[in-house]
N, C-alpha and C positions, 0 to 999 in steps of 0.2 A: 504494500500500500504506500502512495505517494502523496505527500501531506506539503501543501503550499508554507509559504512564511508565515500570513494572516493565520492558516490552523495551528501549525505550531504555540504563533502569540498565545491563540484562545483557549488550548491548552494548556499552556504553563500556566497562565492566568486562572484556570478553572482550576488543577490542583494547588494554590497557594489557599484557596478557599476550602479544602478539604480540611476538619480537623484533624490535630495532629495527636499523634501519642509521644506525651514528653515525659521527661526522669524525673521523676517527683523531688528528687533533689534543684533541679532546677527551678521547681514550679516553691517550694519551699524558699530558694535563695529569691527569687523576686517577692514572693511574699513579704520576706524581710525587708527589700527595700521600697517594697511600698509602705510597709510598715514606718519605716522608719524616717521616710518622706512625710509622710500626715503628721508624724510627731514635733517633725523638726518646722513642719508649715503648718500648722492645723486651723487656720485662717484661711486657706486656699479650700475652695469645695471643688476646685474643676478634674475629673475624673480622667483619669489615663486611658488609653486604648490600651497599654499593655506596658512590657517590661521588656528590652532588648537585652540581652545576658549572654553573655561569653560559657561557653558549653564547660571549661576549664577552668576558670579563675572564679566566678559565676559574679563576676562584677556584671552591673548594667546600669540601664538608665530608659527610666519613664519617658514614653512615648505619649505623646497628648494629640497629635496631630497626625494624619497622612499615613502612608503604607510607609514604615522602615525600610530602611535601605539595610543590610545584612553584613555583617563580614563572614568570609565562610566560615570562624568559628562561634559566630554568635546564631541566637534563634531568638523567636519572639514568643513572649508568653502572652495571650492575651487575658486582658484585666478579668474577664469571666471564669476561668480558672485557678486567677491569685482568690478574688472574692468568695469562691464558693466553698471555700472552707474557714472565711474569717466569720460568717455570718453562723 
């Protein structure tokens, strides 16, 4: 089968949209830093899309805006995932 450039796009594009299965250590390391983002801002209400996290070091950083841009050793958690066990 022979797949144009435009199918390829709508492709990648359709799997970025599939949920992912992540390492519960990662989904726990962004926990903490959203955790620890509200404590240090708790005056800010405006809600993250997600947590960008280095798969290795599990630094990251709150995403608020827009689809991440990725380095290959980072992934993105999104904020329904960190939430759904704070609650």
């Amino acid at each position: 089968m022979v797949y144009t450039t435009q199918q390829r796009i709508e492709n990648r594009n359709d799997r970025m949209d599939l949920p992912l299965l992540l390492d519960p250590a990662l989904i726990r390391a962004a926990r903490q830093i959203y955790r620890t983002y509200s404590e240090v801002h708790p005056q800010r209400l405006q809600r993250p899309l997600g947590v960008a996290i280095h798969r290795y070091t599990y630094r990251g950083k709150l995403i608020f805006s827009g689809k991440p841009v990725l380095l290959p050793q980072e992934c993105f958690v999104p904020f329904s995932q960190i939430e759904s066990e704070i609650y």
